[in-house]
PDB file of N, CA, C, O and CB in Angstrom:
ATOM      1  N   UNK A   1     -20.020 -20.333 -36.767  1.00  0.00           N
ATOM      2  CA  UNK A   1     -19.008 -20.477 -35.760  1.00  0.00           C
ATOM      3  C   UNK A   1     -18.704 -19.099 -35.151  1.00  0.00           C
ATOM      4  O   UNK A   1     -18.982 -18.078 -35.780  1.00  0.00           O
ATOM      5  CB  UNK A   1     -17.739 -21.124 -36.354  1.00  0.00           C
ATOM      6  N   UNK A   2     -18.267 -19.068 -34.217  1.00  0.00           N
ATOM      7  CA  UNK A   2     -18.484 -17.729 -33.145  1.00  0.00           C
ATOM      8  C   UNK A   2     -16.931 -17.253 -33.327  1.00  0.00           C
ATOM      9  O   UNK A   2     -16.197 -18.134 -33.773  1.00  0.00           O
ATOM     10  CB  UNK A   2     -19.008 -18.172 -31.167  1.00  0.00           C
ATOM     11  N   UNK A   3     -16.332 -16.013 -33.053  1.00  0.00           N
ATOM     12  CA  UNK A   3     -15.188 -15.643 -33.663  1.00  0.00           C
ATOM     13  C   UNK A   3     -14.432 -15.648 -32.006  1.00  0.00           C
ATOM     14  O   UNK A   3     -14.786 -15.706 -30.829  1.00  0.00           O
ATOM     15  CB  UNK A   3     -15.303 -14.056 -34.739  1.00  0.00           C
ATOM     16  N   UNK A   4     -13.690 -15.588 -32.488  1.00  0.00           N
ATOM     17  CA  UNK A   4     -12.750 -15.752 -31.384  1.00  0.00           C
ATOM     18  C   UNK A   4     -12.002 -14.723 -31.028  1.00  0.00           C
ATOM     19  O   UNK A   4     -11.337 -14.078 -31.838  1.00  0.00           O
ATOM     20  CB  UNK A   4     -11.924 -16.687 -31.585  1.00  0.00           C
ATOM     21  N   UNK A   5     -12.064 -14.425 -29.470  1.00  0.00           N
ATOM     22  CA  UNK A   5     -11.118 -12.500 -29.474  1.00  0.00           C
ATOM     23  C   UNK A   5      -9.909 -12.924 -28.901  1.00  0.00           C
ATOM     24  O   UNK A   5      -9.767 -13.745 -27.995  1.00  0.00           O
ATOM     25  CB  UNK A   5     -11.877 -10.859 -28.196  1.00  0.00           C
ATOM     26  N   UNK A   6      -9.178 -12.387 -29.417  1.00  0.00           N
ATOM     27  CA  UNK A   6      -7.555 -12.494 -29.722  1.00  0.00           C
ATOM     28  C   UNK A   6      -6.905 -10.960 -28.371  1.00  0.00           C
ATOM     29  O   UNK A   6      -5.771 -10.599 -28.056  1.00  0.00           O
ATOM     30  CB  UNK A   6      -7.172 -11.991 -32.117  1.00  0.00           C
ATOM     31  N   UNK A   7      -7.913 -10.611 -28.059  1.00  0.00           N
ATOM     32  CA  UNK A   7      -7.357  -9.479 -27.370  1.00  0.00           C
ATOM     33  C   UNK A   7      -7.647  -9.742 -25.957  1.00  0.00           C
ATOM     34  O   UNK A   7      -8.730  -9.335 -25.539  1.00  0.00           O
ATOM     35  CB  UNK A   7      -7.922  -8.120 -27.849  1.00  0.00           C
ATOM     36  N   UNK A   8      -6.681 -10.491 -24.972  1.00  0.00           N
ATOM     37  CA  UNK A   8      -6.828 -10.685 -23.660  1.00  0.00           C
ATOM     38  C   UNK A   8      -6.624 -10.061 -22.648  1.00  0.00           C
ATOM     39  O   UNK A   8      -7.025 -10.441 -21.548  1.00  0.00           O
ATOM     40  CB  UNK A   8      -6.430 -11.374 -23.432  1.00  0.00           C
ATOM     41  N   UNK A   9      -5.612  -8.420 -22.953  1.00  0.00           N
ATOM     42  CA  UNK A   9      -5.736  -7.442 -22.143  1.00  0.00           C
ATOM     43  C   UNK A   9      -6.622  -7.263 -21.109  1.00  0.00           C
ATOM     44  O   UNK A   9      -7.624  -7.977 -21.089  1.00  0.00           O
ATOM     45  CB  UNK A   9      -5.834  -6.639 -22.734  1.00  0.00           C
ATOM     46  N   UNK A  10      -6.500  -6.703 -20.516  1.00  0.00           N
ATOM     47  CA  UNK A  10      -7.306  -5.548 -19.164  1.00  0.00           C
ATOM     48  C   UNK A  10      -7.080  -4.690 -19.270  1.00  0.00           C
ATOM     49  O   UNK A  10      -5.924  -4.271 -19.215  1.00  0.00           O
ATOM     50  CB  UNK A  10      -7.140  -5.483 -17.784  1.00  0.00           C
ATOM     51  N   UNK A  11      -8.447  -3.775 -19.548  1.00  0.00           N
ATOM     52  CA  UNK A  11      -8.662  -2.491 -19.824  1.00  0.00           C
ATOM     53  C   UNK A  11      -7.578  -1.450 -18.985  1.00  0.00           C
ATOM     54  O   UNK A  11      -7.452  -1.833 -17.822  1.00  0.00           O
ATOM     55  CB  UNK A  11     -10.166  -2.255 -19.494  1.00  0.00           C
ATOM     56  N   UNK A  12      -6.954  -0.505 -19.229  1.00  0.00           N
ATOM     57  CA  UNK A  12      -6.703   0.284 -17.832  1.00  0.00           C
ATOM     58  C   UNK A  12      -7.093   1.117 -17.066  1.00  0.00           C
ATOM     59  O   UNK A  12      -6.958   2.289 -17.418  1.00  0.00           O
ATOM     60  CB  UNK A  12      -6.023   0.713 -17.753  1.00  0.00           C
ATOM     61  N   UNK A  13      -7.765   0.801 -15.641  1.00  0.00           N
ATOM     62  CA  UNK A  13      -8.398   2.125 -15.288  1.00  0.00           C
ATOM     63  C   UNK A  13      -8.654   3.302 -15.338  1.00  0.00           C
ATOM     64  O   UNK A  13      -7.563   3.810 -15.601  1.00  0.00           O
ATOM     65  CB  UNK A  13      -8.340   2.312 -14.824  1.00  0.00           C
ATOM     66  N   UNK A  14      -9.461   4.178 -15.252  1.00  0.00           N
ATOM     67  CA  UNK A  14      -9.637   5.259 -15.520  1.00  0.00           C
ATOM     68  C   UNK A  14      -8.936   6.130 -14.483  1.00  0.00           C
ATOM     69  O   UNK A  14      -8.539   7.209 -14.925  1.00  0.00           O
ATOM     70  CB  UNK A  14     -10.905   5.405 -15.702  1.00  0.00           C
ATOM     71  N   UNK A  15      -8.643   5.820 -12.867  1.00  0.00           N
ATOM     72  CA  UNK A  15      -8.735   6.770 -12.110  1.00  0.00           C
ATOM     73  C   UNK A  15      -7.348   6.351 -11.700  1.00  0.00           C
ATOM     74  O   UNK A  15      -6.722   5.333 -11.992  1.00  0.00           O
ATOM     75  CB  UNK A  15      -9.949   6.902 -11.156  1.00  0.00           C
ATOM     76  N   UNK A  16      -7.002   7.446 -10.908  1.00  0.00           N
ATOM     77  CA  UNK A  16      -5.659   7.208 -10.229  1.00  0.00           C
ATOM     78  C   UNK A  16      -5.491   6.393  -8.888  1.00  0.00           C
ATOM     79  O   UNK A  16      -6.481   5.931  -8.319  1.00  0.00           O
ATOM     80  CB  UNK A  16      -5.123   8.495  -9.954  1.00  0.00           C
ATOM     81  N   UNK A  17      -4.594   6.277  -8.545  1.00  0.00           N
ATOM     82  CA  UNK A  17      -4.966   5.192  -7.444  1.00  0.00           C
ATOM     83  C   UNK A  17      -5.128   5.809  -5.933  1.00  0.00           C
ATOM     84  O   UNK A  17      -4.201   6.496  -5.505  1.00  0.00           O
ATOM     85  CB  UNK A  17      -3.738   4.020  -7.400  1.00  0.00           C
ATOM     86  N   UNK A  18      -6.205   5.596  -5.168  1.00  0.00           N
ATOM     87  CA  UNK A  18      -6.509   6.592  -4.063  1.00  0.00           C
ATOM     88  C   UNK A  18      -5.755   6.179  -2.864  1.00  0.00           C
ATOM     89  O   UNK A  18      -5.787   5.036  -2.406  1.00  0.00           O
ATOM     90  CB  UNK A  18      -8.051   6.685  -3.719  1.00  0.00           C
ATOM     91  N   UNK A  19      -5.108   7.112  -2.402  1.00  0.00           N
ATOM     92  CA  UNK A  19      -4.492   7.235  -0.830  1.00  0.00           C
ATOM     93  C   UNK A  19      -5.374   6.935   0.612  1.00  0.00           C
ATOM     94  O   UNK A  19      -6.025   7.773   1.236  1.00  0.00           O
ATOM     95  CB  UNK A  19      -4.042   8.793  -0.671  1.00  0.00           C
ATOM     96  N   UNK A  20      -5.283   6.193   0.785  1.00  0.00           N
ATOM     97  CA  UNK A  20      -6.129   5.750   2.063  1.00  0.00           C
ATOM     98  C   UNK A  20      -5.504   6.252   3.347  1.00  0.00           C
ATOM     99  O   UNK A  20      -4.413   5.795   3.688  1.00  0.00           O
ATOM    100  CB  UNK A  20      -6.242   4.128   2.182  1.00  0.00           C
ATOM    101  N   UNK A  21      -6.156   7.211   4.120  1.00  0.00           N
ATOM    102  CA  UNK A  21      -5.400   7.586   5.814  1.00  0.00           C
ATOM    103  C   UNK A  21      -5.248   6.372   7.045  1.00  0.00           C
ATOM    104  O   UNK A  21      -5.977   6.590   8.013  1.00  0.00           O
ATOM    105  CB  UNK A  21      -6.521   8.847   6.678  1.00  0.00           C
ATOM    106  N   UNK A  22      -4.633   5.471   7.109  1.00  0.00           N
ATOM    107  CA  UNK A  22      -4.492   4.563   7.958  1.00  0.00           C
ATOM    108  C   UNK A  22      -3.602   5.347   9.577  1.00  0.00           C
ATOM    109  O   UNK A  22      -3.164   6.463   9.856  1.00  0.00           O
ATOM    110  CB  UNK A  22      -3.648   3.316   7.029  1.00  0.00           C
ATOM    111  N   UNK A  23      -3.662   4.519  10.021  1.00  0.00           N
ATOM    112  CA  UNK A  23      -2.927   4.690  11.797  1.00  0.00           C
ATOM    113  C   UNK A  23      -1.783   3.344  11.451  1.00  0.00           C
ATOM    114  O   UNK A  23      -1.984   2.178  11.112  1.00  0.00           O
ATOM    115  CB  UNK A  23      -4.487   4.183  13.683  1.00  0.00           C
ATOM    116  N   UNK A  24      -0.624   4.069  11.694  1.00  0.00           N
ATOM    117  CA  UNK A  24       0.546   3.649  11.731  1.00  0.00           C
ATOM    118  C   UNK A  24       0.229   2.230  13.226  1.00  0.00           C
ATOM    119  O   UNK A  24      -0.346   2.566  14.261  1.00  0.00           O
ATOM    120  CB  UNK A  24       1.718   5.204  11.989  1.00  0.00           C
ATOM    121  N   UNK A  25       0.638   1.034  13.044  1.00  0.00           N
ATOM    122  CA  UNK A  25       0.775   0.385  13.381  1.00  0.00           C
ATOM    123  C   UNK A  25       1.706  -0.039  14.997  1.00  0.00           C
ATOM    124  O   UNK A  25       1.590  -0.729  16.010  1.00  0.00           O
ATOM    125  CB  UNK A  25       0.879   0.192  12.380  1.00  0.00           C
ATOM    126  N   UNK A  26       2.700   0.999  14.285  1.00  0.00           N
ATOM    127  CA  UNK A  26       4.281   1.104  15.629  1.00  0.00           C
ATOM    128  C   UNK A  26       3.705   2.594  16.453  1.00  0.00           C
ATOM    129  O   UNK A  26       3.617   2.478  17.675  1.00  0.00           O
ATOM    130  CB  UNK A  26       6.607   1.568  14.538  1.00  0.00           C
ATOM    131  N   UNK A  27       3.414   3.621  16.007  1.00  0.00           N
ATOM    132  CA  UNK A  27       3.142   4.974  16.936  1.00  0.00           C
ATOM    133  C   UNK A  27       1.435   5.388  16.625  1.00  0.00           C
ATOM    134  O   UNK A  27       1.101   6.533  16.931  1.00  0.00           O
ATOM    135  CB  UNK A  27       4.381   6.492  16.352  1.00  0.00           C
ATOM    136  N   UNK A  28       0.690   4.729  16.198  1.00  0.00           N
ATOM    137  CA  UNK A  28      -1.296   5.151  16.184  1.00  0.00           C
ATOM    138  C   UNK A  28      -1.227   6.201  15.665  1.00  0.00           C
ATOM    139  O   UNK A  28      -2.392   6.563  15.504  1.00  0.00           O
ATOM    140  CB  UNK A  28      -2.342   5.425  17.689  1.00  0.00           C
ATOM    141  N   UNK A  29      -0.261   7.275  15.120  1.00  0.00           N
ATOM    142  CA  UNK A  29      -0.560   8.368  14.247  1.00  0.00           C
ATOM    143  C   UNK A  29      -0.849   7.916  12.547  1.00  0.00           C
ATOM    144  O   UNK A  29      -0.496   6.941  11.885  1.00  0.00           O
ATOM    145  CB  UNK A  29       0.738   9.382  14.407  1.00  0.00           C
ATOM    146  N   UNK A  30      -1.586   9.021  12.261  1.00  0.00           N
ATOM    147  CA  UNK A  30      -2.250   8.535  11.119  1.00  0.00           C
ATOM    148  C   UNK A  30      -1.732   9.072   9.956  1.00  0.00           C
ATOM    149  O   UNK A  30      -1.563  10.290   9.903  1.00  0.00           O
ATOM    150  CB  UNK A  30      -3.593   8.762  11.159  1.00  0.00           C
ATOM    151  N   UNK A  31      -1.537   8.581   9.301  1.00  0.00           N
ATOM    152  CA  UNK A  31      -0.284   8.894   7.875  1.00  0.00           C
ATOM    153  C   UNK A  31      -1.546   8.415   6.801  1.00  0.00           C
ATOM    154  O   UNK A  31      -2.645   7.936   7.084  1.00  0.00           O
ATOM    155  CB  UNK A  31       1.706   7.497   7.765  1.00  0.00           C
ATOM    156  N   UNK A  32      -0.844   8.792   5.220  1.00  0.00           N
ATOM    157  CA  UNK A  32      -1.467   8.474   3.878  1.00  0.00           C
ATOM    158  C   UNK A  32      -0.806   7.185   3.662  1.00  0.00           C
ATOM    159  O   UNK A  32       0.389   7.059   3.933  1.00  0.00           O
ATOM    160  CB  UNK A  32      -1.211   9.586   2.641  1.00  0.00           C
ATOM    161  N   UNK A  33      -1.619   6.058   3.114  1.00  0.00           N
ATOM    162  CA  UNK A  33      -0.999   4.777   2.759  1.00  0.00           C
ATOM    163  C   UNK A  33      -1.495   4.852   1.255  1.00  0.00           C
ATOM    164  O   UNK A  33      -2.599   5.192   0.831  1.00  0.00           O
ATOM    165  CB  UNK A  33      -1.516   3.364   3.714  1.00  0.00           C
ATOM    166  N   UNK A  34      -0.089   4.336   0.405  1.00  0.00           N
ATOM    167  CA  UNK A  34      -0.507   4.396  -1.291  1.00  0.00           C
ATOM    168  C   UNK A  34      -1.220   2.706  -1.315  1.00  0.00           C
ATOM    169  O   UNK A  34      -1.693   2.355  -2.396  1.00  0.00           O
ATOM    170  CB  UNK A  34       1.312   4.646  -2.678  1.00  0.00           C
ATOM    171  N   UNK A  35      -1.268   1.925  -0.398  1.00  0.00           N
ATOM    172  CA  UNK A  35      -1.681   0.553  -0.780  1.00  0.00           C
ATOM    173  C   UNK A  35      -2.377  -0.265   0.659  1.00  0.00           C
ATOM    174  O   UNK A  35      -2.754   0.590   1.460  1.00  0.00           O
ATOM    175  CB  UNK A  35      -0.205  -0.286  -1.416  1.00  0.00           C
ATOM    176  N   UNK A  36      -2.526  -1.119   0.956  1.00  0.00           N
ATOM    177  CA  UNK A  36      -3.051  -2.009   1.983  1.00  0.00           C
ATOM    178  C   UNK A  36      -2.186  -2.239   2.674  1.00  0.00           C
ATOM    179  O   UNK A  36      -2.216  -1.691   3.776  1.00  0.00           O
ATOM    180  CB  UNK A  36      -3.596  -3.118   1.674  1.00  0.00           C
ATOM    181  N   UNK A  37      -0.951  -3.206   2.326  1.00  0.00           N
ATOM    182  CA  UNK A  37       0.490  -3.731   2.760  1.00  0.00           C
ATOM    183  C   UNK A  37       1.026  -2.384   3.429  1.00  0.00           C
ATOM    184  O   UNK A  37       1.775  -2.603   4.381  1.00  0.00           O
ATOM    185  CB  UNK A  37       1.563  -4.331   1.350  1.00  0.00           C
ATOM    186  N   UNK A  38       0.835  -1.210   3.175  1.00  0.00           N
ATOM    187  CA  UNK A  38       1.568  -0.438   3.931  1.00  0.00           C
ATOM    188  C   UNK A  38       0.752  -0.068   5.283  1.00  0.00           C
ATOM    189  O   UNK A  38      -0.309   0.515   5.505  1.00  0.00           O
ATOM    190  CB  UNK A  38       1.980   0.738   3.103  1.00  0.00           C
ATOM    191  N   UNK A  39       1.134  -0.303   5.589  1.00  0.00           N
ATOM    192  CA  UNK A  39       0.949  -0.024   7.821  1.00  0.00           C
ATOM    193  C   UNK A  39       1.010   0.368   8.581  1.00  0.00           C
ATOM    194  O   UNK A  39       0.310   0.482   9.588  1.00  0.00           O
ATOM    195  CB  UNK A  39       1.195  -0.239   8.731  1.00  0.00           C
ATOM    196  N   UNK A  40       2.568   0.908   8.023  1.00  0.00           N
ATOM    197  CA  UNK A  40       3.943   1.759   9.297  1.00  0.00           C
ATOM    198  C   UNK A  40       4.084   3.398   8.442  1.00  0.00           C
ATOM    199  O   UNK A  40       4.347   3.360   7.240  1.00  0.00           O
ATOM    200  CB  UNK A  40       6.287   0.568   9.240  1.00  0.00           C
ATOM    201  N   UNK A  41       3.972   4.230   8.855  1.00  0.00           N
ATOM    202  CA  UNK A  41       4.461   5.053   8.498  1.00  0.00           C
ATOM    203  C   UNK A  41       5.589   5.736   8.381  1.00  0.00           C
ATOM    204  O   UNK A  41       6.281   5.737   9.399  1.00  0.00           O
ATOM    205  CB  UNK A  41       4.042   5.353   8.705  1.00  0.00           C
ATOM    206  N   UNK A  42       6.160   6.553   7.096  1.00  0.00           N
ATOM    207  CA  UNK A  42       7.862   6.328   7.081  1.00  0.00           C
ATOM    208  C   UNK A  42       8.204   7.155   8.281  1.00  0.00           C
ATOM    209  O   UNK A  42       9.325   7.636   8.116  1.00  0.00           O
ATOM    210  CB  UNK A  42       8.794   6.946   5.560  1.00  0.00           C
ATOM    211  N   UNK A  43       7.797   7.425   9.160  1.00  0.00           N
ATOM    212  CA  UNK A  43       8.696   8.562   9.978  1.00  0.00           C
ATOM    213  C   UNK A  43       9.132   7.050  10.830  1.00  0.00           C
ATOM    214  O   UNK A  43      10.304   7.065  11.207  1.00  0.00           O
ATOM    215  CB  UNK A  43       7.686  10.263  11.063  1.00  0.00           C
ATOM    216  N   UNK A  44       8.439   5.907  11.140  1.00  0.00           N
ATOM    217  CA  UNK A  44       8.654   4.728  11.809  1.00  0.00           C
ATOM    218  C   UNK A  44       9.510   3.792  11.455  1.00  0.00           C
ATOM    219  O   UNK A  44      10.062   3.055  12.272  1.00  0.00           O
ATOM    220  CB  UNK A  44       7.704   4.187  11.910  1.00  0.00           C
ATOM    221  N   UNK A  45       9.764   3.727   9.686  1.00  0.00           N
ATOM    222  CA  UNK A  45      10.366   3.099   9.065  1.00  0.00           C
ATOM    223  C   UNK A  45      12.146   3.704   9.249  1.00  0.00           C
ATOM    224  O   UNK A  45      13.177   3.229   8.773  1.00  0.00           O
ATOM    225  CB  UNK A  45       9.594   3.123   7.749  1.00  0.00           C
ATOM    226  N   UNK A  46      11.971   4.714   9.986  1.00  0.00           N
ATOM    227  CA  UNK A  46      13.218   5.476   9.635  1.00  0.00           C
ATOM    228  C   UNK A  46      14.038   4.910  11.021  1.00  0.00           C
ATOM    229  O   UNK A  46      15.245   4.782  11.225  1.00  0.00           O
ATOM    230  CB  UNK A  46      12.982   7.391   9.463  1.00  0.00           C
ATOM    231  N   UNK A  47      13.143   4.696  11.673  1.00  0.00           N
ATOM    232  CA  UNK A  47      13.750   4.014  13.178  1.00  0.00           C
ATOM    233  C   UNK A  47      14.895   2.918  13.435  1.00  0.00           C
ATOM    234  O   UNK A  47      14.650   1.815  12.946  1.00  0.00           O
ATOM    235  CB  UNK A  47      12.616   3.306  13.827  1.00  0.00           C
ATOM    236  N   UNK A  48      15.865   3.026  13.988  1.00  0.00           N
ATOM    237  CA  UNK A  48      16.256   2.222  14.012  1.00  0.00           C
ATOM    238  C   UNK A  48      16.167   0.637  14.374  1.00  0.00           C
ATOM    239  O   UNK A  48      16.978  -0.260  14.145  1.00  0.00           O
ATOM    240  CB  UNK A  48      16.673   2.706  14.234  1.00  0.00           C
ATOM    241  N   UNK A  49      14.135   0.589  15.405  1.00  0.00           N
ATOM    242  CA  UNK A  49      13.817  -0.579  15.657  1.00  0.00           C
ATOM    243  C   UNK A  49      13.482  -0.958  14.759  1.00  0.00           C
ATOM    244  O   UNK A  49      13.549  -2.173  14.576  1.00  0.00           O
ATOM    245  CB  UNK A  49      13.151  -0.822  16.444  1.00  0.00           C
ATOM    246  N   UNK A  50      12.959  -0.101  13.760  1.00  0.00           N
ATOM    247  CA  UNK A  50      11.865  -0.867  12.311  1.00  0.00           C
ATOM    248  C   UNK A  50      13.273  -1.623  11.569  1.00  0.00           C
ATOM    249  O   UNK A  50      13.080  -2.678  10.966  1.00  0.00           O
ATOM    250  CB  UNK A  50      10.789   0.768  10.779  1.00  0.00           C
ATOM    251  N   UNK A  51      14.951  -0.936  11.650  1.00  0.00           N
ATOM    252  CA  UNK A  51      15.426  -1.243  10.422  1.00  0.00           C
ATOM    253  C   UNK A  51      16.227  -2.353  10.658  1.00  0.00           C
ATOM    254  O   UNK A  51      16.890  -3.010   9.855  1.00  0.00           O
ATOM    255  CB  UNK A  51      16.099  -0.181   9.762  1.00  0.00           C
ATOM    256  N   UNK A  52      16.014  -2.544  12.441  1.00  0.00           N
ATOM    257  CA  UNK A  52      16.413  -4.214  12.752  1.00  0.00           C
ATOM    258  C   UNK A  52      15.936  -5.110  12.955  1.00  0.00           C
ATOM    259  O   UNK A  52      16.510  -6.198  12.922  1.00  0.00           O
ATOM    260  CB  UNK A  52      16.934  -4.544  13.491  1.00  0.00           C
ATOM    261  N   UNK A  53      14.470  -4.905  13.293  1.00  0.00           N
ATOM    262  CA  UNK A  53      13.470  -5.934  12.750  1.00  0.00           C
ATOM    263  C   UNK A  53      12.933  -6.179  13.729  1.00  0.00           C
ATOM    264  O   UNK A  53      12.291  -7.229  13.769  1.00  0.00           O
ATOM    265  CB  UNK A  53      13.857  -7.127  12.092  1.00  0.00           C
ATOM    266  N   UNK A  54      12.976  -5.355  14.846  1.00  0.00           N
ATOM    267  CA  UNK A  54      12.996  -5.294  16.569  1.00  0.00           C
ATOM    268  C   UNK A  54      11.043  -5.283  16.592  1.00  0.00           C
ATOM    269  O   UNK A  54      10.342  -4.801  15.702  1.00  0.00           O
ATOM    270  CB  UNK A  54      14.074  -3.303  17.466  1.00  0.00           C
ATOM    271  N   UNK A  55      10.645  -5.822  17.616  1.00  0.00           N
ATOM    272  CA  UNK A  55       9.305  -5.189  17.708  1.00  0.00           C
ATOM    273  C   UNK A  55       9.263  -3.920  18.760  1.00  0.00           C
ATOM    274  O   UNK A  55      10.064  -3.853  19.692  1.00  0.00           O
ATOM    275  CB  UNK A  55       8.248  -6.336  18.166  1.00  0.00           C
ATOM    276  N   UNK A  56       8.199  -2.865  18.511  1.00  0.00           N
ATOM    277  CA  UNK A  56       7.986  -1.783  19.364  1.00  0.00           C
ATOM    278  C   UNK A  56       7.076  -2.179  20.302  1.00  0.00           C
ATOM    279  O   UNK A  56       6.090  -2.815  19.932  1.00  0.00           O
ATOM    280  CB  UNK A  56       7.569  -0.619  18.720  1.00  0.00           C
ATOM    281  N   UNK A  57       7.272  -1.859  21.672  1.00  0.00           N
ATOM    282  CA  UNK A  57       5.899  -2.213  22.746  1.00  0.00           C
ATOM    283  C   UNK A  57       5.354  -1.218  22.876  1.00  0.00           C
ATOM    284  O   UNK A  57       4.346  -1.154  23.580  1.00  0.00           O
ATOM    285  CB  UNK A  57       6.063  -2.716  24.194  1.00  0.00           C
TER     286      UNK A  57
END
């Protein structure tokens, strides 16, 4: 009978997690994004259109 592993973890990566240079979404300047979901860059986030939910043209 074949043993059974009791250890269901995920290993943890080795590397740190890499910064990707994206183009801000609201002004096309290009900022460091720590993830995908991020888009906007904070100088945009700081806006008062970003913090009412306004769109930018």
């Amino acid at each position: 009978m074949a043993s059974r592993r009791t250890d269901t973890k995920k290993p943890e990566p080795d590397r740190a997690p890499v910064k990707k240079v994206r183009k801000c979404l609201m002004c096309r300047n290009e900022f460091n994004s720590s993830h995908i979901g991020e888009r906007v860059c904070p100088s945009c986030k700081e806006t008062s259109v970003w913090r009412s939910g306004g769109i930018a043209a």
